[in-house]
C-alpha positions as CSV (number, residue, x, y, z in Angstrom):
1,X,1.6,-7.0,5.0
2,X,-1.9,-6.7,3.1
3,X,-2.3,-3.9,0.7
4,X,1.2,-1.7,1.6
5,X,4.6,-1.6,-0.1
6,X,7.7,-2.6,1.4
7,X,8.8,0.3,2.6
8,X,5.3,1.0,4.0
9,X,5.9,-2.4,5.3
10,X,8.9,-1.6,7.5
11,X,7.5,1.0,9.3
12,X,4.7,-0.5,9.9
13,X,6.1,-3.2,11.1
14,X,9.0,-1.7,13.0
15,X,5.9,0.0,14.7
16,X,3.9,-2.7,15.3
17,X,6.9,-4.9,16.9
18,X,7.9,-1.6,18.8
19,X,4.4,-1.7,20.5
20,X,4.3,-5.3,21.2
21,X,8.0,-4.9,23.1
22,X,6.4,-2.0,25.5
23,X,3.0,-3.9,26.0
24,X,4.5,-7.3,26.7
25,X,7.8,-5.4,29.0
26,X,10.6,-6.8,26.5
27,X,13.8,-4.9,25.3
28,X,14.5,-5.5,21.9
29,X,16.6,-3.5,18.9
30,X,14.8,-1.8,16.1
31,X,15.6,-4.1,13.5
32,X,14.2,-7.2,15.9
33,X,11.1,-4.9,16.4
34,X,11.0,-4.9,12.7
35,X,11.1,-8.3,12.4
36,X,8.7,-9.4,15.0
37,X,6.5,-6.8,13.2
38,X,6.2,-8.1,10.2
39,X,6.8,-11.9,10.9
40,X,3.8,-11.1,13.1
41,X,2.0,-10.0,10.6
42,X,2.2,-12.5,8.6
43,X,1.7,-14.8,11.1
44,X,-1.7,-13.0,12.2
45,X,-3.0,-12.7,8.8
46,X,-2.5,-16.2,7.8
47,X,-4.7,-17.2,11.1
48,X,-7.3,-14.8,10.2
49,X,-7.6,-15.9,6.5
50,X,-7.9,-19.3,7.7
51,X,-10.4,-18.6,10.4
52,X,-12.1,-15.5,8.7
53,X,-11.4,-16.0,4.9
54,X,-9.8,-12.1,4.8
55,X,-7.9,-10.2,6.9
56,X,-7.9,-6.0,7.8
57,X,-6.4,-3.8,5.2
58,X,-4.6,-0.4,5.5
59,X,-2.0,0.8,7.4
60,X,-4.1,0.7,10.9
61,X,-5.4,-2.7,10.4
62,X,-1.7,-3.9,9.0
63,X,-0.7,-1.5,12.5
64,X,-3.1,-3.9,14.8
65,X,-2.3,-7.4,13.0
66,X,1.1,-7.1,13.2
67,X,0.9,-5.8,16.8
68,X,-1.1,-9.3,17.9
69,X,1.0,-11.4,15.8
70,X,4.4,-9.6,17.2
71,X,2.7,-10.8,21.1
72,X,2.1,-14.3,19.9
73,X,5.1,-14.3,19.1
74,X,7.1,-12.4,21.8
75,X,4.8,-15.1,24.2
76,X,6.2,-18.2,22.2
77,X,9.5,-17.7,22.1
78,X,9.4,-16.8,26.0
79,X,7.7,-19.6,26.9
80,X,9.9,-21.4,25.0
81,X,13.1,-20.3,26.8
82,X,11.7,-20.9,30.1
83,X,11.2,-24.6,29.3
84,X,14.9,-24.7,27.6
């Protein structure tokens, strides 16, 4: 995550992957939540250096890229077990 230290980075992320389970209706345990959170995040900000050339920096833009990156990924890995 841009610009924060790790431990920064687990909230944050634990956050971020806690939003993304209530907005996309999933039940998943806080250390998955941190995972999609941050995985997300990185996820997100490599697609918006590539698209963009920078990505958002703080703890609120690190809050909302790891949020959309956490729902791309909560999507993936459901479509992919509907296809399995």
């Amino acid at each position: 995550m841009t610009g924060l230290g790790w431990f920064a980075a687990l909230i944050v992320g634990g956050l971020a992957g806690w939003l993304a389970e209530k907005f996309m209706k999933r039940d998943h345990g806080l250390l998955l939540n941190i995972f999609m959170g941050i995985v997300g995040a990185m996820l997100f900000n490599a697609i918006l250096v590539f698209i963009f050339g920078s990505t958002l920096g703080g703890w609120i833009g690190q809050l909302f890229v790891g949020f959309v990156g956490a729902c791309i990924l909560i999507a993936a890995i459901t479509a992919l077990r509907k296809d399995a």
